[in-house]
C-alpha positions in Angstrom: 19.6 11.7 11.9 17.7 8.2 11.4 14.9 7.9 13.9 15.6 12.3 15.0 13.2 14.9 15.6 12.7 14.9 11.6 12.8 11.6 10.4 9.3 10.3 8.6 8.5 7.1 6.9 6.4 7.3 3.8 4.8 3.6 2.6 2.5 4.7 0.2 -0.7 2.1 -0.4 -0.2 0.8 -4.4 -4.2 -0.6 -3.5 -4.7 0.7 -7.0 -1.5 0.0 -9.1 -1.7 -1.5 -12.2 -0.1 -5.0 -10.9 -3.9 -5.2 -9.2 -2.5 -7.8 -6.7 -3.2 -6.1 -3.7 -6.5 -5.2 -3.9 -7.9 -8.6 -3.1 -6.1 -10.0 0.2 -3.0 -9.5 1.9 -2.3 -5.9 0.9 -3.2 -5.0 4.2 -0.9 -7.3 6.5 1.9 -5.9 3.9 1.2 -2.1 4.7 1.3 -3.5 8.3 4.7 -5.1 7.9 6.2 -1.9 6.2 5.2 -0.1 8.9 6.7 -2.0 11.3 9.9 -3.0 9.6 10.9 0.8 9.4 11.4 1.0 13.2 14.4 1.3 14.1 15.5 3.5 12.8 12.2 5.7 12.5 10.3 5.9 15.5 6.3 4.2 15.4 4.7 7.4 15.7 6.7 9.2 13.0 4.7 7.8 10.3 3.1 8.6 7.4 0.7 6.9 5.0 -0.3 8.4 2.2 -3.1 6.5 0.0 -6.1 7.2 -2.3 -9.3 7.9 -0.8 -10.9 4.8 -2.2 -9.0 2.8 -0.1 -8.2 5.0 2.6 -10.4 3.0 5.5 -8.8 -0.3 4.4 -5.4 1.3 5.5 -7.1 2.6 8.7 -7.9 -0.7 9.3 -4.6 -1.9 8.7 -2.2 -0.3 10.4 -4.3 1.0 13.9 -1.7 2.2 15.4 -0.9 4.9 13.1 -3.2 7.8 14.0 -5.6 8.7 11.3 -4.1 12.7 11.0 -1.3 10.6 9.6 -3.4 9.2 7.0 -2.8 11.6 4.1 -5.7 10.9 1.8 -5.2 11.7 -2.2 -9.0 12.4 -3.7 -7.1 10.1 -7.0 -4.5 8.5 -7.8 -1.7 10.6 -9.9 1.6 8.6 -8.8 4.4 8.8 -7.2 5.5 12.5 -7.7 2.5 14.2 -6.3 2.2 11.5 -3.1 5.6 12.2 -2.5 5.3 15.9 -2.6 2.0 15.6 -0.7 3.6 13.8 2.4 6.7 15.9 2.3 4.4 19.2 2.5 3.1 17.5 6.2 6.4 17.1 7.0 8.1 20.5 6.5 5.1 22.2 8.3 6.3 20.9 11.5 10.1 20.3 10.7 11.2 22.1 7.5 14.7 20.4 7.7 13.5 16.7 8.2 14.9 13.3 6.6 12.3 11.4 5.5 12.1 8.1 4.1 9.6 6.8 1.3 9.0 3.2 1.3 6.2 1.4 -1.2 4.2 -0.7 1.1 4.5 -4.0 -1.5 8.0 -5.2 -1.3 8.6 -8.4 0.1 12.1 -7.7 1.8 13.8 -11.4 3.4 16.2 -9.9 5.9 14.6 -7.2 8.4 17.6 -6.3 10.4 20.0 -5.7 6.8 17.0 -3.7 5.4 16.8 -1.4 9.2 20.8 -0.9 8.4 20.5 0.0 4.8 17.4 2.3 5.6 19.8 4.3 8.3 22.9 4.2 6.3 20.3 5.7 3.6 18.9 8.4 6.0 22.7 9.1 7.2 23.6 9.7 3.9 20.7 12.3 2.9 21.4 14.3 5.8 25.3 14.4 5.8 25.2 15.7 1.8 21.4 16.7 0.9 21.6 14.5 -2.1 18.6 12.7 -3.4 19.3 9.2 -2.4 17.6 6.0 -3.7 18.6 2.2 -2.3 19.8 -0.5 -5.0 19.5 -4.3 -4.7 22.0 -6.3 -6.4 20.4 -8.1 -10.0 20.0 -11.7 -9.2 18.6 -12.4 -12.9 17.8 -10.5 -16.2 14.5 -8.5 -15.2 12.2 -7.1 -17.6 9.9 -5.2 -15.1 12.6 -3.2 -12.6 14.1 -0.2 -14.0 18.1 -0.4 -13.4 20.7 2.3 -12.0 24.0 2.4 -13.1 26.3 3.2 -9.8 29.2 5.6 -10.2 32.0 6.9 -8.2 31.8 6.3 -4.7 31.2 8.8 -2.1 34.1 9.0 0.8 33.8 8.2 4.0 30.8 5.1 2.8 33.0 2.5 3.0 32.0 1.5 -0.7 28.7 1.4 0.1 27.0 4.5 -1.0 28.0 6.0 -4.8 26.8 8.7 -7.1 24.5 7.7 -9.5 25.9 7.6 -12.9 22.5 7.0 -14.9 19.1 5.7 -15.1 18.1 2.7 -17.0 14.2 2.3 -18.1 12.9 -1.3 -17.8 14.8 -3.2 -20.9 13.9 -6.1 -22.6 15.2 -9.5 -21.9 18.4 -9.6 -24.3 19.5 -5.7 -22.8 18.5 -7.0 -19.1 20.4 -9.9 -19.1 23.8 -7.7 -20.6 22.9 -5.2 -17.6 23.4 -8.6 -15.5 27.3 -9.0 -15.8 27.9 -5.1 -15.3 28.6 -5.6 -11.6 28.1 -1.1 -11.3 24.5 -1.9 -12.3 21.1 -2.4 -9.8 17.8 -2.6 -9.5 15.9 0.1 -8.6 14.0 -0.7 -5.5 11.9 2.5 -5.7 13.0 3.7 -1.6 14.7 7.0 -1.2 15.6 9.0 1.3 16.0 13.0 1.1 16.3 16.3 3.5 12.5 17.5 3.1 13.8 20.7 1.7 16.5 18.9 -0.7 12.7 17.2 -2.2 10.8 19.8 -2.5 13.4 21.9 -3.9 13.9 19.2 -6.4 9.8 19.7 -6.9 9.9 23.1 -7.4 12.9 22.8 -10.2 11.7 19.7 -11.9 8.4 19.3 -11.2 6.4 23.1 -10.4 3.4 21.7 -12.4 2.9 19.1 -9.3 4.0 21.3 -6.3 2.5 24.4 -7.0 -1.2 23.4 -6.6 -0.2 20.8 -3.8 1.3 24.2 -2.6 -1.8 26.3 -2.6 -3.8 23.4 -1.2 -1.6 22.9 1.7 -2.0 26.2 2.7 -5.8 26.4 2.3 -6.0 22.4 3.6 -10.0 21.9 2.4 -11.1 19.2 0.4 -11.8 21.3 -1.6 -8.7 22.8 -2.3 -7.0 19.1 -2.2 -9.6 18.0 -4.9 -8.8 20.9 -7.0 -5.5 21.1 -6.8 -5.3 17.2 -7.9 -7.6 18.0 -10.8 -4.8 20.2 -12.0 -2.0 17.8 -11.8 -0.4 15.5 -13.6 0.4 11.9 -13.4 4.0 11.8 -13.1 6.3 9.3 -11.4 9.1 10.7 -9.2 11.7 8.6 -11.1 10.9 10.0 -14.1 9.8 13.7 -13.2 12.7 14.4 -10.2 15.4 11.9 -10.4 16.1 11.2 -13.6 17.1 15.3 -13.9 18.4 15.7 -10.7 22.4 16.4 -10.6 23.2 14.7 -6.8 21.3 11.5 -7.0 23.3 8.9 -4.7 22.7 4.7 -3.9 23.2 2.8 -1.4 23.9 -0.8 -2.1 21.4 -2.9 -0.9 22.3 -6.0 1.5 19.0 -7.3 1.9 16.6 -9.7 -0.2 14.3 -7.8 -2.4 11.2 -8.5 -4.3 9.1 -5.5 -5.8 5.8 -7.9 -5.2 3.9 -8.6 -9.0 2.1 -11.6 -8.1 1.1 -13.7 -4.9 4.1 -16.1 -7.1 6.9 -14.0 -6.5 6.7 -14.1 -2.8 7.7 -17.8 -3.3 11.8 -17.6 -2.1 11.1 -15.5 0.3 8.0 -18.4 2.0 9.9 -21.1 1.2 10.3 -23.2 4.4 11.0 -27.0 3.0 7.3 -28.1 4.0 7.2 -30.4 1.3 8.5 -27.7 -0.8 5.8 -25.7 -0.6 5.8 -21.6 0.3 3.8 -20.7 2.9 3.7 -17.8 6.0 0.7 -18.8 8.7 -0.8 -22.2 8.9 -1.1 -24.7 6.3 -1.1 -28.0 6.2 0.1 -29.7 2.6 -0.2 -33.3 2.2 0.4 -34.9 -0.9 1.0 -31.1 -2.2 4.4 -29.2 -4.2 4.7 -26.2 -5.3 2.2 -24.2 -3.6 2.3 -20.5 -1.9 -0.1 -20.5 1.2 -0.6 -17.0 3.0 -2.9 -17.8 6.0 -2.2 -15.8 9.2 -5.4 -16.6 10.7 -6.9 -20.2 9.8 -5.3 -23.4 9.1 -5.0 -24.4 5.2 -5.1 -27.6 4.4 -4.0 -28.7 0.8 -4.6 -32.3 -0.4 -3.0 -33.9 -3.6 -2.9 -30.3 -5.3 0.5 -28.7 -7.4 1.4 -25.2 -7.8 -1.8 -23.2 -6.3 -1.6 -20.2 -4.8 -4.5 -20.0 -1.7 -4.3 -16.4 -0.2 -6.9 -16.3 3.0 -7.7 -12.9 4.8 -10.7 -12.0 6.9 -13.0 -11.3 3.9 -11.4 -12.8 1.1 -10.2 -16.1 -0.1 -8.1 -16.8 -3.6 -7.1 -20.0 -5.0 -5.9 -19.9 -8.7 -2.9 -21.8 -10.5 0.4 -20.3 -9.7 1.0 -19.4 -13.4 -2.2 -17.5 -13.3 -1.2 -15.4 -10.4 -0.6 -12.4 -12.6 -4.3 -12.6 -13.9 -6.0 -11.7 -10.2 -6.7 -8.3 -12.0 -9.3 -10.0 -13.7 -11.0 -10.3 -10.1 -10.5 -7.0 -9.5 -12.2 -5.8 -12.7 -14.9 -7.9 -12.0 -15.2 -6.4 -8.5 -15.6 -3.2 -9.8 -18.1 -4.1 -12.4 -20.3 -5.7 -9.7 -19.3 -3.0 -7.4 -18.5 -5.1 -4.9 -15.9 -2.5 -3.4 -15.9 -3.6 0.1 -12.9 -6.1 -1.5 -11.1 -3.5 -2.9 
């Protein structure tokens, strides 16, 4: 079924999550890269973005080749439950009995062609059993901000790679995370699933009718007014924690592939790392005299002179330098964005 009639890819924008990484540079060559690291197995012009409408010409902008009737465009923000049940609605309107994938569009993933495997072995499995199925990456160190899945029995025929999911686990602290570690049944939770369309929004309708219903009527009536009404009825509700976590036939597939659900420009160091002086970079950088550094410059050539652990992030209408243990504070440039209302940046 990976990459059939019904297949869809979901990458919804987090332009507005509270990380606040994204919104300054680089959130749009990652939505690029999501988009085209889904295919194969989903065809390029079975795609879906869903985003807010804030930043809804930013992902135009990114990702051309998607045509903008596949832009799904949330008036606000209200997670991942409603996004979810918004895209899936588009989809069973053509092709009630489609697999879809739903991929965030901020993971830095190290291995492409593992990743494509997983992601069809992930779409296989939804369709042969029209369980809920989510992909788990193998804990590399006690992590406070992943939530964890505890991996059951395994289902036949996988080979050991696909198993019912025993239980949730919300994000623990350090001394629980690091136990978690040595249970070789337990993963992260790397937040991309794939379902039948009608195994989802049945799931909806069970779990979550609050959400669905109004997405429902607005579907039906497709306005903007009836989309900006229907989201003023919602509720903010994560699909983890409104569908899955209740769900009876949740499966995993064990991941193969290097994961990293991106929290700062930091954390895409092991996956940049190319032994140029022992400095992370993707693009064009030149370091001399310089350790430690993450360069992300697709376009012009950095050059980094006698500096230490700076992250320098360059995109057409942005440019950030700060410390690399400061990387989680580039919300404060966001809030100050917004206070200014310079929102072209966002």
């Amino acid at each position: 079924m990976a990459g059939g009639s019904g297949t869809r890819f979901w990458p919804r924008s987090r332009l507005h999550a509270p990380k606040q990484l994204l919104p300054i540079v680089g959130a749009r060559s990652m939505l690029a890269e999501t988009v085209a690291r889904v295919s194969p197995p989903v065809r390029a012009d079975r795609v879906l973005v869903v985003t807010a409408r804030v930043h809804a010409r930013a992902v135009r902008a990114a990702v051309p080749r998607v045509a903008a009737s596949r832009v799904l465009v949330e008036p606000q923000g209200r997670n991942t439950a409603p996004a979810i049940a918004r895209a899936a609605l588009a989809v069973a309107r053509h092709h009630p009995d489609a697999v879809m994938a739903v991929l965030p569009a901020d993971h830095a993933i190290g291995d492409t062609r593992a990743f494509r495997a997983d992601l069809a072995l992930a779409l296989a499995t939804a369709a042969r059993t029209d369980a809920l199925v989510t992909v788990g990456v193998p804990p590399t160190h006690p992590e406070t901000g992943y939530g964890y899945i505890r991996a059951g029995s395994g289902l036949r025929g996988s080979g050991g790679r696909v198993a019912w999911v025993e239980r949730f686990i919300e994000k623990p602290p350090r001394a629980r995370a690091a136990a978690l570690l040595r249970d070789r049944r337990v993963l992260w939770n790397a937040g991309i699933f794939a379902w039948r369309v009608s195994a989802i929004l049945a799931a909806l309708r069970a779990h979550l009718p609050a959400v669905l219903e109004p997405l429902e009527d607005a579907a039906r009536r497709d306005t903007p007014a009836a989309w900006r009404a229907a989201y003023g009825r919602i509720p903010s509700v994560s699909i983890d924690t409104g569908v899955l976590e209740r769900a009876s036939r949740v499966a995993v597939v064990r991941a193969r592939f290097p994961w990293s659900d991106v929290g700062s420009w930091a954390a895409l160091e092991p996956f940049w790392r190319n032994g140029n002086g022992g400095n992370a970079v993707r693009g064009r950088a030149l370091p001399i005299d310089s350790v430690g550094c993450v360069v992300d410059s697709p376009r012009r050539l950095v050059a980094l002179v006698g500096v230490e652990d700076l992250v320098v992030v360059d995109s057409p209408d942005a440019l950030l330098v700060c410390r690399k243990d400061r990387a989680q504070d580039v919300r404060l440039v966001v809030d100050q964005l917004r206070r200014r209302r310079l929102l072209q940046y966002l």
